[in-house]
NUVEXLO-491862 format. One line per field, with one value per residue (C-alpha): residue number from 1; residue in three letters; x, z, y. Coordinates in nm, 2 decimals, always signed. Layout:
n NUM_...
res ALA_...
x X_...
z Z_...
y Y_...
END
This chain:
n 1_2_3_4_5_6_7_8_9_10_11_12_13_14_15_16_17_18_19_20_21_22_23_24_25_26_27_28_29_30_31_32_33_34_35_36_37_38_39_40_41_42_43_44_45_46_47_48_49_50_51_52_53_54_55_56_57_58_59_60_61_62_63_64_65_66_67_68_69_70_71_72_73_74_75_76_77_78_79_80_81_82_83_84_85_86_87_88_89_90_91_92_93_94_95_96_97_98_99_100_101_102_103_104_105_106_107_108_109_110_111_112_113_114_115_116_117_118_119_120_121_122_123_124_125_126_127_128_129_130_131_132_133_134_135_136_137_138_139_140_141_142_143_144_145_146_147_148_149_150_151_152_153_154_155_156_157_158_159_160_161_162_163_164_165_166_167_168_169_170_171_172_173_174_175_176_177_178_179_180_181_182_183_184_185_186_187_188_189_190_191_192_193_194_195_196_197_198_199_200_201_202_203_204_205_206_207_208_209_210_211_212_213_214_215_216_217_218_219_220_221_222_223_224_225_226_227_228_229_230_231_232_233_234_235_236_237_238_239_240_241_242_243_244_245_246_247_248_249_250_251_252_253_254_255_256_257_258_259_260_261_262_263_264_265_266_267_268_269_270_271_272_273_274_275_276_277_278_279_280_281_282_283_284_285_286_287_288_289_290_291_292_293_294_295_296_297_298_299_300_301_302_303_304_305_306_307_308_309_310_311_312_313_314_315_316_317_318_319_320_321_322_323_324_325_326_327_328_329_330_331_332_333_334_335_336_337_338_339_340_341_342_343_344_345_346_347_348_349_350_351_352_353_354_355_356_357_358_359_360_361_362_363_364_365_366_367_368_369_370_371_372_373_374_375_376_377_378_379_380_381_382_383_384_385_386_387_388_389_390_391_392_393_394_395_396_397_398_399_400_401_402_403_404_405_406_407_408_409_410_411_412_413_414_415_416_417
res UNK_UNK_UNK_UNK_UNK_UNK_UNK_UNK_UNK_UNK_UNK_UNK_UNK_UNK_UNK_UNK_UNK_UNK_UNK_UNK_UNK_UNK_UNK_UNK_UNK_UNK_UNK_UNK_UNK_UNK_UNK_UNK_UNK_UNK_UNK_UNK_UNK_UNK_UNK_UNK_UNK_UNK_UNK_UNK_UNK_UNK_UNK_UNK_UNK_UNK_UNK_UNK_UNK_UNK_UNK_UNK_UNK_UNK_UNK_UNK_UNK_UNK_UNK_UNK_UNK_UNK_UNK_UNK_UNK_UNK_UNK_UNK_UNK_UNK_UNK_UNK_UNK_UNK_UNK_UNK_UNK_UNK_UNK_UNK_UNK_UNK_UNK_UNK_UNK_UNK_UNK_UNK_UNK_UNK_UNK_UNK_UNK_UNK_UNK_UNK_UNK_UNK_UNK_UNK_UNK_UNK_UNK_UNK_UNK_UNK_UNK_UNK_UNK_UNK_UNK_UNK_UNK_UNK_UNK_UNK_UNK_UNK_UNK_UNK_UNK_UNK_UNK_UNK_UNK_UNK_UNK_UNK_UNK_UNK_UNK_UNK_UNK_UNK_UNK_UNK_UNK_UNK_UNK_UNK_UNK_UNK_UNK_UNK_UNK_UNK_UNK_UNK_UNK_UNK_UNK_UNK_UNK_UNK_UNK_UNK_UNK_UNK_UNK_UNK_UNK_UNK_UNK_UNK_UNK_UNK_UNK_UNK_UNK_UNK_UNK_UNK_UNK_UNK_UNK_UNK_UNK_UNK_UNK_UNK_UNK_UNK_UNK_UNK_UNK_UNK_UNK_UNK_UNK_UNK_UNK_UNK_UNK_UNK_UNK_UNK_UNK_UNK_UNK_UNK_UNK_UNK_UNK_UNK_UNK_UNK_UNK_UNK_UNK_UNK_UNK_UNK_UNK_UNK_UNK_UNK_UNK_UNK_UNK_UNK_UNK_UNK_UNK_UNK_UNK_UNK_UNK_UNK_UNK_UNK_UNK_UNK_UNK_UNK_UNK_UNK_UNK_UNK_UNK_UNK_UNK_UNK_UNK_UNK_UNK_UNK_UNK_UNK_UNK_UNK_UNK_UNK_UNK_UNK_UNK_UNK_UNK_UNK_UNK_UNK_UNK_UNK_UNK_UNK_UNK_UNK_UNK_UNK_UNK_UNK_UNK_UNK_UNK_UNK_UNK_UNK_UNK_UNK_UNK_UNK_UNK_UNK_UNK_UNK_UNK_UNK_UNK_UNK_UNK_UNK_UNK_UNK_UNK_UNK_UNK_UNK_UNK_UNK_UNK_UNK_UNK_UNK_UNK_UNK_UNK_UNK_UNK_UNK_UNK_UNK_UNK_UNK_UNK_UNK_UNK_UNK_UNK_UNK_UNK_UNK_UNK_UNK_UNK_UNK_UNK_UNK_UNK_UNK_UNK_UNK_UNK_UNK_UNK_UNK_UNK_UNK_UNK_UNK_UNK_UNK_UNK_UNK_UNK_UNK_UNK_UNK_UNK_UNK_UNK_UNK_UNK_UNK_UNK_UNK_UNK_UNK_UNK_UNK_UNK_UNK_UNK_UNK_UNK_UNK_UNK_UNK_UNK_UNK_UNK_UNK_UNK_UNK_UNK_UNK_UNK_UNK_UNK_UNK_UNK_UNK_UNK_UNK_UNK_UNK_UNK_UNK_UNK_UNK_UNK_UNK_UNK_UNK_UNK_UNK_UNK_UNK_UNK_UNK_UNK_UNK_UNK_UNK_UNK_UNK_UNK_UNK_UNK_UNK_UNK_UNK_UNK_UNK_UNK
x -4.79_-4.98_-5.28_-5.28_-5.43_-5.74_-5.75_-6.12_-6.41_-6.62_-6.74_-6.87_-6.49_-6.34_-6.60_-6.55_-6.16_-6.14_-6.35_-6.15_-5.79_-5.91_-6.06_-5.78_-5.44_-5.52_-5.44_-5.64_-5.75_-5.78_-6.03_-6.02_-6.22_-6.05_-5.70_-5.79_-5.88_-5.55_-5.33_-5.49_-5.48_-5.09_-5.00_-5.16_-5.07_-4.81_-4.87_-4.73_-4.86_-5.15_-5.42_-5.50_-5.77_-5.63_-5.92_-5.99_-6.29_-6.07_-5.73_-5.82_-5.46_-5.30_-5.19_-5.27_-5.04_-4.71_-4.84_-4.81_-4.47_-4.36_-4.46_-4.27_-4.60_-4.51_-4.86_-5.03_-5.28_-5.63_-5.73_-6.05_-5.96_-5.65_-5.47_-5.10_-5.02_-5.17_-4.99_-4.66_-4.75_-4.88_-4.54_-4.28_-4.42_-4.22_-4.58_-4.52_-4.78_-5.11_-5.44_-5.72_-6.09_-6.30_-6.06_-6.25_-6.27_-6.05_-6.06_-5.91_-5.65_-5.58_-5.56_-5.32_-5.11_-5.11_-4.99_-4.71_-4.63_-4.60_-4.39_-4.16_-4.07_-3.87_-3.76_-3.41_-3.26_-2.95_-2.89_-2.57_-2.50_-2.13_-2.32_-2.40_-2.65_-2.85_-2.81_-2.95_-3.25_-3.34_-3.25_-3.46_-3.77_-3.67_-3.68_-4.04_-4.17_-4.04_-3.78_-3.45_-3.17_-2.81_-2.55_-2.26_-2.07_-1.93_-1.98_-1.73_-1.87_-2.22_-2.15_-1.95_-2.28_-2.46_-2.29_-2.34_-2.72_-2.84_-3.20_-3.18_-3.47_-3.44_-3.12_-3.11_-2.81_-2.71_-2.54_-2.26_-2.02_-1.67_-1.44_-1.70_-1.84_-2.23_-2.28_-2.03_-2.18_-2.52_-2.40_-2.22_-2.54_-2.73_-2.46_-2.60_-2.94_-3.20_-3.44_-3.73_-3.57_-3.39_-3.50_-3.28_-3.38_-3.10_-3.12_-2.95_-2.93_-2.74_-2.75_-2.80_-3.13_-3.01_-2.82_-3.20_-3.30_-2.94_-2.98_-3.27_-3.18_-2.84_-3.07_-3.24_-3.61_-3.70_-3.49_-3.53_-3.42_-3.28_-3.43_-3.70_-4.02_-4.03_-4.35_-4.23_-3.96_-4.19_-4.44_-4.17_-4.05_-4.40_-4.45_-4.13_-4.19_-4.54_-4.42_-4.18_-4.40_-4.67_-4.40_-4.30_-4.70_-4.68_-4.43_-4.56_-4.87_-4.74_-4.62_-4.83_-5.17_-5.37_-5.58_-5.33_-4.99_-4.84_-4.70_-4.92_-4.94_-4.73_-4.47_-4.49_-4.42_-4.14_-3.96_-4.05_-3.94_-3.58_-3.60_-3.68_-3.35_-3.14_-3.24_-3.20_-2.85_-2.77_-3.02_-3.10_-3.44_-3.77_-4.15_-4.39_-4.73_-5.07_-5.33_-5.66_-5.95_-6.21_-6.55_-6.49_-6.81_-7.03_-6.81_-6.94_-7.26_-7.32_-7.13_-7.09_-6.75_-6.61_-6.59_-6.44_-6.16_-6.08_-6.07_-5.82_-5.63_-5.63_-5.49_-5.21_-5.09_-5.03_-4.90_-4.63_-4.55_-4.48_-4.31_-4.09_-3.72_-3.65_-3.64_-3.98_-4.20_-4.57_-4.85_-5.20_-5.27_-5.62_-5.97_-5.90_-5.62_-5.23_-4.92_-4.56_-4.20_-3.97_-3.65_-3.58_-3.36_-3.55_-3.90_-4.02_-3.92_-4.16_-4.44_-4.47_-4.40_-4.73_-4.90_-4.88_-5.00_-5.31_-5.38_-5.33_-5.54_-5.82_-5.81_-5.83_-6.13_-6.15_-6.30_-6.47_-6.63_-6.92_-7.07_-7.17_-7.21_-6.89_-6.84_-6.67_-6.56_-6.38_-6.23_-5.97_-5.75_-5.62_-5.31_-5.13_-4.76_-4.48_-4.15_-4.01_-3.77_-3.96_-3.83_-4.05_-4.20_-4.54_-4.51_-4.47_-4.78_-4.97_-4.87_-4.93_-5.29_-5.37_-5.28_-5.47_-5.78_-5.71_-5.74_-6.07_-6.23_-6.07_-6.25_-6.10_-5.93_-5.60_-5.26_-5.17_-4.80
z +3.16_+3.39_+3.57_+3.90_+4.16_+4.34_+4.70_+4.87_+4.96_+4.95_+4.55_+4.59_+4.64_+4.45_+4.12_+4.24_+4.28_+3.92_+3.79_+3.92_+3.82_+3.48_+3.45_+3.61_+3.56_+3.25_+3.38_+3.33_+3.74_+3.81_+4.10_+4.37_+4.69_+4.88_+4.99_+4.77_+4.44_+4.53_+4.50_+4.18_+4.00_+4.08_+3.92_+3.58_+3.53_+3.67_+3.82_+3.88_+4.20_+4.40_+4.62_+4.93_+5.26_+5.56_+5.63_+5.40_+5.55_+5.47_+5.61_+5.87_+5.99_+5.66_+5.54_+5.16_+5.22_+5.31_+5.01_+4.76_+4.93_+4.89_+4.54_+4.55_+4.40_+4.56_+4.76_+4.95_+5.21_+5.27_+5.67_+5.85_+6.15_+6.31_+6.60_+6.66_+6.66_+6.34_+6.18_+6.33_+6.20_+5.85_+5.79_+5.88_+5.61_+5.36_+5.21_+4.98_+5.20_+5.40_+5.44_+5.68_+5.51_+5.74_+5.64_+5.45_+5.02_+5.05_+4.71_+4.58_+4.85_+4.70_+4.36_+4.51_+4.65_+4.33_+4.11_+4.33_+4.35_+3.94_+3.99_+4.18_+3.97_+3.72_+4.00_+4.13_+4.45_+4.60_+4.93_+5.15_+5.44_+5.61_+5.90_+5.67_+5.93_+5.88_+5.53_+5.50_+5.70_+5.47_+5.14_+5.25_+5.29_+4.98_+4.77_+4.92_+4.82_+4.49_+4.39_+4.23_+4.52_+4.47_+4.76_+4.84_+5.17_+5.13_+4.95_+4.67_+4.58_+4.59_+4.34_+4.10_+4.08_+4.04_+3.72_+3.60_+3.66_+3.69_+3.66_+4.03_+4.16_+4.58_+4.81_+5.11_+5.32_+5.72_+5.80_+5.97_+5.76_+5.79_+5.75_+5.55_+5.54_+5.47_+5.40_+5.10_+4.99_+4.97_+4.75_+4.52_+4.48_+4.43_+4.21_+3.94_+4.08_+4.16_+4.44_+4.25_+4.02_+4.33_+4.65_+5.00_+5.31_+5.56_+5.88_+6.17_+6.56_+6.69_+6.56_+6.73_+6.66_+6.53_+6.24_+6.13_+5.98_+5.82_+5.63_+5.50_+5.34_+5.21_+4.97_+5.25_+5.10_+5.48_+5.79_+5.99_+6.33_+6.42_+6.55_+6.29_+6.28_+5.92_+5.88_+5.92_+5.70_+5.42_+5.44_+5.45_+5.10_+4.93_+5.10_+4.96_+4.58_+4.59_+4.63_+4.38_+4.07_+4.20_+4.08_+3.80_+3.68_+3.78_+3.50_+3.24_+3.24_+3.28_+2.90_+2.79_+2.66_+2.95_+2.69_+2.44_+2.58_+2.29_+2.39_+2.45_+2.35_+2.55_+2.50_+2.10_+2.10_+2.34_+2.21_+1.80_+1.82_+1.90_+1.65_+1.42_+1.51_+1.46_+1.15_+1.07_+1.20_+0.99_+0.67_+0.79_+0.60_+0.87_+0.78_+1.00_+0.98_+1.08_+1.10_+1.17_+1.20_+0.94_+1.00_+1.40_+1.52_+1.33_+1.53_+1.87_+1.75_+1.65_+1.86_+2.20_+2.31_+2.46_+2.12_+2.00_+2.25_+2.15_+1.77_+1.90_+2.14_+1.80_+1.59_+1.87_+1.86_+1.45_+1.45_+1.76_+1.53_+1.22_+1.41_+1.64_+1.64_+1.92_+1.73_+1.61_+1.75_+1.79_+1.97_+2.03_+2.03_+2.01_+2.00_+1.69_+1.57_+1.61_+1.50_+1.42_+1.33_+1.21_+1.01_+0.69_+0.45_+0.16_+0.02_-0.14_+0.11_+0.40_+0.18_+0.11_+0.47_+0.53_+0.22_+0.43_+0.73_+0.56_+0.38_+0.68_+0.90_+0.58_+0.58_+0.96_+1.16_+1.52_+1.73_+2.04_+2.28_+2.47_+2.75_+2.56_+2.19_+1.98_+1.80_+1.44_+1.31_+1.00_+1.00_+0.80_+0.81_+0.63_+0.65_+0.54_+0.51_+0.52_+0.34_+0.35_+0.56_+0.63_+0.85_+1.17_+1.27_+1.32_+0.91_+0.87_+1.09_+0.93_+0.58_+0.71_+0.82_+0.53_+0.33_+0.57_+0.50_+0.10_+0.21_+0.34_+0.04_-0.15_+0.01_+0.28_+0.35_+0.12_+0.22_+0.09_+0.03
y +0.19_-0.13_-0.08_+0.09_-0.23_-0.12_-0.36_-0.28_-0.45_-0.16_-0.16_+0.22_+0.30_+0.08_+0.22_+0.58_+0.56_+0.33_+0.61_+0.89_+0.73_+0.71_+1.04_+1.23_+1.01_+0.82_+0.52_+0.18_+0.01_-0.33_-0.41_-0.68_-0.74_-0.96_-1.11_-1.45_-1.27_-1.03_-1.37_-1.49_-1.13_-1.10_-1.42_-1.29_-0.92_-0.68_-0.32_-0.02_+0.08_+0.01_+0.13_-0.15_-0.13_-0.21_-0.44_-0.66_-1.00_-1.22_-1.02_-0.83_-0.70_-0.58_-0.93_-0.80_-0.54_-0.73_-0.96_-0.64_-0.53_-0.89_-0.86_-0.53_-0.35_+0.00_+0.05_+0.33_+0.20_+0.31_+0.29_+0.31_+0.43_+0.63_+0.56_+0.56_+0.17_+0.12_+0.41_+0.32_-0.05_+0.09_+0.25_+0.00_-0.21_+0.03_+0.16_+0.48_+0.64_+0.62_+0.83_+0.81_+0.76_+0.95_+1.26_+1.50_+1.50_+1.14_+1.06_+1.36_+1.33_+0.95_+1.10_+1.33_+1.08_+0.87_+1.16_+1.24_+0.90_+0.91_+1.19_+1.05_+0.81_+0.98_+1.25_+1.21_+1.29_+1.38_+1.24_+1.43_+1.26_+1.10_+0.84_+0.54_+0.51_+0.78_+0.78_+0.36_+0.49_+0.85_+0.63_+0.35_+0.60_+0.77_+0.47_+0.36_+0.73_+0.59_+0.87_+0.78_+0.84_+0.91_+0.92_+1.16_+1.16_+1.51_+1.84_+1.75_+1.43_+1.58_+1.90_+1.66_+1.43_+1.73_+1.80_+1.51_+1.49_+1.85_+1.71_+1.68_+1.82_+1.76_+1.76_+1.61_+1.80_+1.66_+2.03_+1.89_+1.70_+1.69_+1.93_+2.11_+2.49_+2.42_+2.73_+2.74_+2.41_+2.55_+2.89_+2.66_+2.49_+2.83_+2.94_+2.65_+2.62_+2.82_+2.80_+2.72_+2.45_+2.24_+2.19_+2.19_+2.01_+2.08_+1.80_+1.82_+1.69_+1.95_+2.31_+2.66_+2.81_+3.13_+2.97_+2.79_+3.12_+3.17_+2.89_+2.92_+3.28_+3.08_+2.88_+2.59_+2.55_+2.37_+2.22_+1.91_+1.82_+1.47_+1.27_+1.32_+1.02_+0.91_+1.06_+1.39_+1.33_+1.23_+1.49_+1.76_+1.60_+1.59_+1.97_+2.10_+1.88_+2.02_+2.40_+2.32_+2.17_+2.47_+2.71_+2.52_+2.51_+2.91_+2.99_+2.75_+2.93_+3.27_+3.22_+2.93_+2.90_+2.71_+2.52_+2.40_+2.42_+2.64_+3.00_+3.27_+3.61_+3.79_+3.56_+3.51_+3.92_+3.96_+3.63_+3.65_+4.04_+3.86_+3.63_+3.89_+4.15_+3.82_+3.81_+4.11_+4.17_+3.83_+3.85_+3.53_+3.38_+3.44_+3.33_+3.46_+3.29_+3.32_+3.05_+3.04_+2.76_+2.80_+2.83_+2.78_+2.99_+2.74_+2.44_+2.60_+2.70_+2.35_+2.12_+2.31_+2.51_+2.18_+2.00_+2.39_+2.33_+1.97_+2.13_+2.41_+2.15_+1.89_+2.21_+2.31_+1.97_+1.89_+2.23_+2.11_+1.75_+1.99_+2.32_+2.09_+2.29_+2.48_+2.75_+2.76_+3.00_+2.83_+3.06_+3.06_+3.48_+3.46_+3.27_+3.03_+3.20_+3.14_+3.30_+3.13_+3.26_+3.02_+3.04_+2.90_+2.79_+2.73_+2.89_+2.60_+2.34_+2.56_+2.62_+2.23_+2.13_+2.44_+2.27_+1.92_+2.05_+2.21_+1.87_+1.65_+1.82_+1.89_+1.48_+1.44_+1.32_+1.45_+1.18_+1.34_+1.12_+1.26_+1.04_+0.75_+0.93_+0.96_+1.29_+1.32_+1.66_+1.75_+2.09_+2.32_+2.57_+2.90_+3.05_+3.39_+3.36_+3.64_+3.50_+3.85_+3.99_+4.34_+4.63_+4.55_+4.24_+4.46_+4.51_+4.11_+4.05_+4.33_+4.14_+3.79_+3.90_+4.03_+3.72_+3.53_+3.76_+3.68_+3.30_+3.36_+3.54_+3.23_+3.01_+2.90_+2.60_+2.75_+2.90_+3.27_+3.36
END
């Protein structure tokens, strides 16, 4: 990915926000103080996005920011001061967005603004409109928030795009479109997607209050009047692409491990136990293994629980490069220990593909960076594995556990089948 372009004459902001970017986005900064050192930096290196004053000494009324548009760097503009001219001005200029300084925790808010804007990029929108008008002007601010826009004049046009790119996440719908039942259009819609997985902004000029509320029941996530200011339109987009990723983040976690990213607990039992009756019904082949971090107390009591969760993190993610099939069942279910149930086809093929995994990460140096100091850990692994196809999947953890356990008094660092 290129740098994100910091624009600021202010070199406490500028190291702050460079900080910041890096820390939370991962992204590299490149920093300039004025409108001269802008023009130089642009003929060297490209970016993605980038972060400009208002005021710069040498470009006092936003002269760097018509040079970034020009250089079609998508840019959000820092400001000083408020006042309705200047934000009027700010947003003609096609910025992705603006925020005041004085407003309180600012450079949060920035980071905010910068990880939506990443998010937009690779988030597509459907745009339902028939006044070419009206739908130049909502594309237009679309495409400067950075989202990918596709058009559709009616409700038949809009559901066959639909099918072809149901990773639409945001609809734009004017409610009165010709010879069309919005209502309808909207249930179709609901009948593929659900609330939580696409958005609906419903905009209209002229429409009966009572039928606002009716809407919004039909499967409408917000509603805009026309005339709308384009500032309203496009915090009523982040609002409604903010609730959505919330909800998104909600159900991740209500199965997922928060510190790794593999399955929990709760969701290894309800989902393996299905695995487990499909095999059953088929005598299908079904491992289920257990795995567990050798010597891990002695890692924290050593190194500190932050390098213990880089360890876990570093485990959860060779054990997501070697368990990659859907159907692979990969959960953390406890402390340093994690559980799998995969299918197989053959014996030996799985417990070389396990042997692999216990070599490679045995082989492995963690590199943990602390401040300044660079930490290097070796760790292992044991494992207990269940090849057997036993009459409850309680029995094959029971037996993988056990085998584990035999791992342990072996030595550790070994795989028990």
């Amino acid at each position: 990915m290129s740098k994100i372009l910091l624009v600021d004459d202010d070199k406490i902001i500028l190291k702050v926000l460079s900080k910041l970017i890096k820390e939370k986005i991962g992204v590299e900064t490149k920093n300039v103080e004025s409108l001269e050192e802008l023009k130089k930096v642009l003929k060297i290196d490209n970016y993605w996005l980038s972060i400009c004053d208002y005021h710069l000494p040498d470009a006092e009324k936003g002269e760097a920011i018509d040079i970034l548009i020009n250089n079609k760097i998508p840019t959000i503009v820092l400001t000083a001061s408020y006042d309705e001219k200047l934000r009027k001005e700010i947003l003609e200029k096609g910025v992705v967005d603006y925020l005041v300084k004085g407003i309180p925790d600012i450079m949060n808010h920035v980071i905010s603004t910068i990880a939506r804007a990443l998010k937009n990029m690779k988030t597509k929108v459907l745009l339902i409109e028939d006044t070419q008008t009206d739908r130049l002007i909502m594309r237009s601010i679309l495409e400067n928030m950075l989202f990918k826009v596709f058009e559709a004049e009616n409700g038949l046009e809009a559901l066959g795009i639909l099918d072809k790119h149901p990773e639409v996440r945001l609809i734009i719908l004017d409610y009165y479109l010709p010879e069309e039942d919005t209502l309808e259009l909207i249930y179709s819609i609901r009948k593929k997607f659900k609330k939580n997985e696409v958005g609906i902004i419903v905009v209209s000029g002229i429409i009966e209050m009572h039928l606002i509320p009716i809407l919004l029941k039909a499967g409408a996530n917000d509603f805009l009047r026309k005339p709308f200011s384009k500032e309203e339109f496009m915090v009523r987009i982040n609002n409604t692409m903010e609730m959505l990723d919330l909800i998104k983040d909600l159900e991740f976690y209500a199965f997922r491990d928060p510190l790794t990213g593999l399955y929990n607990r709760r969701y290894f039992f309800e989902n393996a136990s299905i695995l487990w009756k499909y095999a059953m019904r088929n005598q299908t082949n079904l491992a289920c293994i257990i795995i567990d971090v050798d010597d891990f107390k002695k890692i924290n009591d050593i190194y500190g629980h932050e390098v213990g969760d880089e360890v876990l993190k570093d485990l959860a993610k060779q054990l997501k490069k070697f368990f990659e099939r859907e159907s692979d069942i990969v959960a953390r279910i406890g402390g340093e220990e994690f559980a799998l149930i995969v299918a197989y086809e053959s014996e030996k093929a799985l417990l070389a593909h396990l042997e692999r995994l216990r070599n490679n990460i045995e082989n492995n140096v963690l590199k943990i960076l602390e401040g300044e100091k660079e930490i290097r850990i070796k760790y292992t692994i044991s494992a207990g594995v269940e090849l057997e196809l036993k009459d409850s999947l309680k029995e094959m953890l029971t037996s993988a556990d056990k085998k584990l356990y035999n791992s342990k008094t072996k030595g550790k660092n070994c795989i028990t089948y």
